[in-house]
C-alpha positions as CSV (number, residue, x, y, z in Angstrom):
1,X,117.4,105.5,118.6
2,X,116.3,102.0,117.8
3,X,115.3,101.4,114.5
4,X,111.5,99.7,114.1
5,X,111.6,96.0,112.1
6,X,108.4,94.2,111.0
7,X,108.3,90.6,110.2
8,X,105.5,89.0,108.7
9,X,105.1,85.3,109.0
10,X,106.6,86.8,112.7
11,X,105.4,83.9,115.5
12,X,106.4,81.0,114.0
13,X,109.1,79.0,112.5
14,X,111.6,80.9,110.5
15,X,110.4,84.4,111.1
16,X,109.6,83.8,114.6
17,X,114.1,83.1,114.6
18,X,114.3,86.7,112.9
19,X,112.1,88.2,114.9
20,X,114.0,87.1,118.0
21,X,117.4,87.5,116.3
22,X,116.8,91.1,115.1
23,X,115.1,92.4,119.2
24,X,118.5,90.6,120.5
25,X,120.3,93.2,118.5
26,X,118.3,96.2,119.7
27,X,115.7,96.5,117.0
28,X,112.0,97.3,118.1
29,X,110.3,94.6,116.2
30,X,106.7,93.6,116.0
31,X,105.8,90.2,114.5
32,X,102.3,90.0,112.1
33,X,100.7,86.8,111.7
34,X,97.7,85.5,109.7
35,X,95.5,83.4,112.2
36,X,96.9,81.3,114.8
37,X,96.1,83.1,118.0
38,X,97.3,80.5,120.5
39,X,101.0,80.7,118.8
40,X,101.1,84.3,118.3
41,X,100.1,85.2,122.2
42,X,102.5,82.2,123.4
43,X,105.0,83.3,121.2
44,X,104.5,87.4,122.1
45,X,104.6,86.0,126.2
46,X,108.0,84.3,125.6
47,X,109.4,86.9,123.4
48,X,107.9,90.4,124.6
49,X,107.4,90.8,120.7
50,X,104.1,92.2,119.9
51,X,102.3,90.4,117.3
52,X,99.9,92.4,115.1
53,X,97.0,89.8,113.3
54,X,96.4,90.5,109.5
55,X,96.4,88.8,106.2
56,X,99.4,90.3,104.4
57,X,97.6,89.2,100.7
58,X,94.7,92.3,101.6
59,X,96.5,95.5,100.6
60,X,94.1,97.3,103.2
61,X,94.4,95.1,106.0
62,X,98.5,96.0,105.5
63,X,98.0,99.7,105.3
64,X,96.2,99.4,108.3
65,X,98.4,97.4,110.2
66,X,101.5,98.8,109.6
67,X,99.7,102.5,110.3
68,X,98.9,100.7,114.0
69,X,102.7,99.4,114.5
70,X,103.8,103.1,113.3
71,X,101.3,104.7,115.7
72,X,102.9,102.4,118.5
73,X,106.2,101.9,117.5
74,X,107.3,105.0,115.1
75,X,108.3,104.6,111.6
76,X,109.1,100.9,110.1
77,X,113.0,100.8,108.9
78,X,113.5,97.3,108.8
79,X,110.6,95.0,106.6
80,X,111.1,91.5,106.5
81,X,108.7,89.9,104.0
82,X,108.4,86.2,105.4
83,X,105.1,85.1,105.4
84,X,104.4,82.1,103.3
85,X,101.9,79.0,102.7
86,X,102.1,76.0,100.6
87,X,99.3,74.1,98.5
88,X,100.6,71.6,97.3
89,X,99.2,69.3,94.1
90,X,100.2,68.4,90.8
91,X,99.6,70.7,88.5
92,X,97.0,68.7,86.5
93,X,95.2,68.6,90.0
94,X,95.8,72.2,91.3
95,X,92.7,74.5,91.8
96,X,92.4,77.9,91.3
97,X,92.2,78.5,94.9
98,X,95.5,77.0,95.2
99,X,97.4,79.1,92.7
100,X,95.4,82.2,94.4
101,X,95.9,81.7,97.9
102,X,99.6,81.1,97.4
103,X,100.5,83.7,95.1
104,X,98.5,86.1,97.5
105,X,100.3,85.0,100.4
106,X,103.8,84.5,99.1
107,X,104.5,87.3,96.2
108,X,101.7,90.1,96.4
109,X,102.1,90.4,99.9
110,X,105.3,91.8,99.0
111,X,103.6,94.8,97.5
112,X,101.1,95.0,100.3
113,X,103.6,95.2,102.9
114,X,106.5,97.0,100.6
115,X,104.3,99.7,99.5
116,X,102.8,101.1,102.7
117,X,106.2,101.6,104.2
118,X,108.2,102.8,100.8
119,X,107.6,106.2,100.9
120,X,108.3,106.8,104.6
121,X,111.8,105.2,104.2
122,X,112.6,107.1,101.0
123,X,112.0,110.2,102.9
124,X,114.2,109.2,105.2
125,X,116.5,107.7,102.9
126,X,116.7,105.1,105.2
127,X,115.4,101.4,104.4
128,X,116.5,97.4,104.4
129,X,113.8,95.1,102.7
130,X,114.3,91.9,103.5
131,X,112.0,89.1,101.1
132,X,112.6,85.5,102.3
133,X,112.8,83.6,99.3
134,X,113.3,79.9,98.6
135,X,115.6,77.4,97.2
136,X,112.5,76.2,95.3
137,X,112.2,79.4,93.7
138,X,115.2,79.0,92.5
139,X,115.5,75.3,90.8
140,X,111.2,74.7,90.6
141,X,110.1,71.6,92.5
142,X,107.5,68.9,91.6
143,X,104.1,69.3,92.8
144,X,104.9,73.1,93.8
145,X,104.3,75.5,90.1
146,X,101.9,78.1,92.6
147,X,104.9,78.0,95.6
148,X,107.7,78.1,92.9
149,X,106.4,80.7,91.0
150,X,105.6,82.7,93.6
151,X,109.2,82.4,94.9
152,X,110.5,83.0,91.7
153,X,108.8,86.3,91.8
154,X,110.3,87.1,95.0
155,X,113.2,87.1,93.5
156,X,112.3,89.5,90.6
157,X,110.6,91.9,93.0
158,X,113.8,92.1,94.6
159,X,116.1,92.8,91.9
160,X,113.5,95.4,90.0
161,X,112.6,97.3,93.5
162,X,116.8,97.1,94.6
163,X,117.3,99.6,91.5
164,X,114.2,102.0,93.0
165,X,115.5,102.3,96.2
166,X,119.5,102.5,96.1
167,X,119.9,105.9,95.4
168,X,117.4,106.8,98.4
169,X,119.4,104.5,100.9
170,X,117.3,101.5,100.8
171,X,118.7,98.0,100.1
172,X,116.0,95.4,99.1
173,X,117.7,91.7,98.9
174,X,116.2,88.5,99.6
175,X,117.0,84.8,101.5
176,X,116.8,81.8,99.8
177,X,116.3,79.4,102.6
178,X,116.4,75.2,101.5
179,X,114.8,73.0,103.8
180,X,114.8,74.4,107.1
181,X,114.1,72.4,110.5
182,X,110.4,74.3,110.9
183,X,107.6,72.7,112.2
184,X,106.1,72.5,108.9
185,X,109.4,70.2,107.8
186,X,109.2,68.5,111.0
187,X,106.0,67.0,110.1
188,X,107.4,65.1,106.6
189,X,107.8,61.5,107.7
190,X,111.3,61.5,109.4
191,X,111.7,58.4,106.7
192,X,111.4,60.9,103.7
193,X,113.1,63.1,105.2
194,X,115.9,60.6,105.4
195,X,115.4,59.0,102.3
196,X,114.3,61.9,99.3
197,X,115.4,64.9,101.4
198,X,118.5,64.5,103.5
199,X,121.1,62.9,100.6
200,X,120.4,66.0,98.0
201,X,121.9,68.3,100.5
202,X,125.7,68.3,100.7
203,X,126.3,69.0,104.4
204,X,123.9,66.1,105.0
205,X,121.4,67.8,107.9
206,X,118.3,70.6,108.1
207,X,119.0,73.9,108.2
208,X,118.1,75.6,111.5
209,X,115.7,78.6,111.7
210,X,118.1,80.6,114.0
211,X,120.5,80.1,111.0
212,X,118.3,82.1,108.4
213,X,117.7,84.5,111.0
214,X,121.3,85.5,111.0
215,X,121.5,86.3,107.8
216,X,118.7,88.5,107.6
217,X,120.3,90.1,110.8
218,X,123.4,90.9,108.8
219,X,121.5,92.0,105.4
220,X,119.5,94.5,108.0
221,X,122.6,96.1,109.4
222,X,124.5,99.2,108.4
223,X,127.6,96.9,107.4
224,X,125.0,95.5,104.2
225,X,124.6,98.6,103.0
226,X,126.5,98.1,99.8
227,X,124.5,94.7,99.3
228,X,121.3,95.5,97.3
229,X,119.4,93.2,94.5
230,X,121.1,90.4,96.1
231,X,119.8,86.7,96.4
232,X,121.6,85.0,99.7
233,X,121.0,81.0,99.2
234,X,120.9,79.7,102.7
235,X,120.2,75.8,101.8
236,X,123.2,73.7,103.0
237,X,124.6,73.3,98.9
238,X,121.6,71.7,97.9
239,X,121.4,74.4,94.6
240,X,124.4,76.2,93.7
241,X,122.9,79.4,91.8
């Protein structure tokens, strides 16, 4: 029977690619997105994906969406935490609402969407948690402490809850993705790009969503299963952890 994946973050960009990449491999998926409704019903008419809308930093708007992808699909086996916003600023310039809204979006979610869907594959010891990370988690970045930090506590969600779940059957690992030929990268000026991005990464391009999407592909397949607490860096040599 064909194992149920959710991706948040699921109609665009990178997790639109693992959405795509994991139903290509026979997975039931359903993509959740925050609040572009044009994308999400272009990108469930292309796809056949269903999209599900909810904000993945409300702990009760995750309950209840994964309780309606249950009721439609059957039980969640595959969670891929991808969801993710930026608000930029200098530090001596960041609000509160920009340290809130990011560390909503891009670390508690993972507890919001985790949580809901834990106990159902510890029953049946069953589980792949999948937390897409970044490179900038990983070395900081200027202009980014509420996006770093967040994804710096990715990172520790992932090795803390790998521990929990590995005796149950579950394998929780995360992506570290570098800069990544999105729409949201797309918009840099292609002369940054070319300038301050391009010569820090050794094999001299982007990434490419479909790229990422492969490796969480492998990480949710019965051949990981001995890969748990891991940290994949997916960013074409630009940090060497």
């Amino acid at each position: 029977m064909a194992r149920v994946a959710v991706v948040t973050g699921g109609t665009r960009g990178i997790g639109a690619a693992v959405a795509k990449a994991l139903k290509a491999e026979g997975y039931i998926v359903a993509a959740n997105y925050a609040g572009n409704d044009e994308a999400a019903a272009a990108f469930s008419k292309e796809t056949g994906i269903p999209s599900y809308k909810w904000d993945v930093s409300d702990f009760d708007a995750c309950a209840e969406g994964i309780a309606k992808v249950e009721a439609a699909h059957g039980p969640v086996d595959v969670l891929v935490n991808n969801a993710g916003i930026t608000r930029d600023s200098m530090f001596h310039k960041m609000t509160k609402d920009q340290w809130d809204a990011v560390i909503g979006t891009n670390l508690t979610s993972l507890f919001n969407m985790t949580r809901p869907v834990w106990e159902g594959m510890r029953a049946r010891k069953f589980g792949r948690v999948i937390c897409i990370s970044s490179v900038n988690g990983q070395k900081g970045q200027l202009g980014q402490v509420n996006y770093s930090a967040s994804k710096a506590g990715d990172l520790g969600f992932v090795k803390a809850l790998a521990q929990e779940g590995a005796r149950a059957g579950i394998t929780v690992n995360a992506v570290c993705p570098g800069y990544i030929a999105t729409d949201m990268v797309k918009a840099v000026d292609p002369a940054v790009i070319e300038k301050n991005i391009l010569p820090h990464i050794p094999v001299g391009r982007l990434g490419e969503p479909e790229e990422i999407a492969r490796a969480v592909v492998f990480l949710a397949s019965d051949h990981a299963g001995f890969i748990t607490g891991s940290t994949l860096s997916a960013n074409g040599g630009q940090y060497m952890a």
